[in-house]
N, C-alpha and C positions, 0 to 999 in steps of 0.2 A: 547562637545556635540557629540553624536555618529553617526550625520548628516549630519556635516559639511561635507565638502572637494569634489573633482570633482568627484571621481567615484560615490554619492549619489548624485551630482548637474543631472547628468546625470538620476539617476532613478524619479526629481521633473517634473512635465511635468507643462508647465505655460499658462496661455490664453486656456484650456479647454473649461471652458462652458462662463468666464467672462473675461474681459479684467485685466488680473491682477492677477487673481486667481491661486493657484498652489496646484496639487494635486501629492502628492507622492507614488508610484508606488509599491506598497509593495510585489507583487507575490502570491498574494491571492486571490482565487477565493470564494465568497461571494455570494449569492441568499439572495433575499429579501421577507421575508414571507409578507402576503396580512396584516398585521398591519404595515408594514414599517418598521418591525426589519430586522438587519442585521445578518446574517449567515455566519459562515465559512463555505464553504465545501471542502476545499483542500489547497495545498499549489500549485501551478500550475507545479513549477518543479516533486512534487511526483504526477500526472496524468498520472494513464498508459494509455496511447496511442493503442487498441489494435485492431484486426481485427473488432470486434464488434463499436469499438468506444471506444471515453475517458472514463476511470473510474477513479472519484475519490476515493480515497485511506482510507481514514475516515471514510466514511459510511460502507466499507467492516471491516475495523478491528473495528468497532463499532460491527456490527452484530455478529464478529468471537468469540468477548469477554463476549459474554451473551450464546456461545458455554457451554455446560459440561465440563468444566475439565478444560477449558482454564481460565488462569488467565491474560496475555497479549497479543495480537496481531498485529503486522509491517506487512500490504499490501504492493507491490512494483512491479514492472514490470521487468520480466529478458525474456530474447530471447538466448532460448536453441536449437541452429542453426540458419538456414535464418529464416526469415520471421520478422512481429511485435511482439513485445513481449506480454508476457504474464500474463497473473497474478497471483503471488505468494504469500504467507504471509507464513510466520515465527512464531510458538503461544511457549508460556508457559505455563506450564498446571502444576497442582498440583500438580501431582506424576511423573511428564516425560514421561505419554504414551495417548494415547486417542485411542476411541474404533472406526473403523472405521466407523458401522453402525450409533453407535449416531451422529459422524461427519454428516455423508451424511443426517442423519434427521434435524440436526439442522441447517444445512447452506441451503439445500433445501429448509425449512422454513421460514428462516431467507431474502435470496438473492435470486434477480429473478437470471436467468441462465448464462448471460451474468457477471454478477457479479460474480459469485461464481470462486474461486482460481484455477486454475487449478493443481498448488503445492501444497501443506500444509503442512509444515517441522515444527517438533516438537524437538525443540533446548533444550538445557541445560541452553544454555545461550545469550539473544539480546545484541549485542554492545552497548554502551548509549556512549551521549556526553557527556562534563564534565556538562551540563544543565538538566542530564539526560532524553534525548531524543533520540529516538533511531535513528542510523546511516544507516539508507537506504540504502546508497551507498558501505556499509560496504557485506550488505546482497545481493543485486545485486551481489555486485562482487562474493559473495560463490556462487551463483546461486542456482541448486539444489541439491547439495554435502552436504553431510551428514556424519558426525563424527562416531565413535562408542558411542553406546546408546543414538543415536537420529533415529527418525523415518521418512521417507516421507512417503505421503501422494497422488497420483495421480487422479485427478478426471477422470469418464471414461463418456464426455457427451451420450452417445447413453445408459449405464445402469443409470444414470442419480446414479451416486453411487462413493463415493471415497474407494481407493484400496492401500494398503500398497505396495509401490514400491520397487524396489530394484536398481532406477534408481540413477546414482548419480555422473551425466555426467556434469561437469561445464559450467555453461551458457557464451557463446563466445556474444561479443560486449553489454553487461548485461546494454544498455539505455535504457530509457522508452520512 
């Protein structure tokens, strides 16, 4: 059983609400719509943490993937100098480029402002687990470094508009 043993005895917590009861601590962040169903909305490790406040990660790459051109999108938080980090996402897109205006219409649309990416690296290719999911921590660590024939993407809050960058300065201490 893939439960057993001390390091998982540690994630059961016991006597929460009953005497006896044990509820296992999965690292998931859940909302409960007004019929009582249960929701994911994150995993709590990928919560970027950012000046604005928490964002979860799911509902940006949900928004980015209903984007033009995009066919998958990984949000994540990377800190490109001091400060809190920031919010990033990594897309793939049909043909390997995206137009910057459509970007800025459809995430404007899509995300209030605090939401929206401040990166937008258009890769060749997302890391995947062997579960094929993507590696987060893979992406964090490139920061915002961009390969030949990938693209960033810089949002510019005050033109309220994303701008093709030429920045591609590796993000230092890249935790969320």
């Amino acid at each position: 059983d893939g439960y057993e043993g001390d390091k998982n005895e540690r994630s059961i917590l016991r006597g929460v609400f009953d005497p006896g009861d044990a509820w296992f601590v999965t690292g998931d962040l859940m909302r409960r719509d007004e019929e009582g169903d249960y929701w994911l909305v994150d995993r709590l490790s990928d919560v970027v943490r950012t000046e604005q406040g928490p964002i979860p990660t799911l509902a940006v790459e949900d928004a980015l993937e209903t984007c033009r051109n995009v066919r998958t999108a990984v949000a994540y938080g990377v800190s490109p100098g001091a400060g809190r980090p920031v919010l990033c996402a990594t897309v793939l897109t049909r043909d390997g480029t995206l137009d910057p205006a459509a970007l800025t219409e459809d995430v404007v649309s899509r995300l209030p402002a605090a939401k929206r990416p401040r990166f937008v690296r258009v890769a060749r290719a997302i890391p995947l687990t062997d579960g094929y999911r993507p590696k987060k921590a893979a992406l964090k660590e490139q920061g915002t470094t961009v390969a030949a024939g990938e693209q960033l993407f810089t949002y510019d809050e005050r033109a309220e508009r994303y701008m093709i960058s030429t920045q591609t300065a590796r993000a230092e201490g890249a935790s969320a």
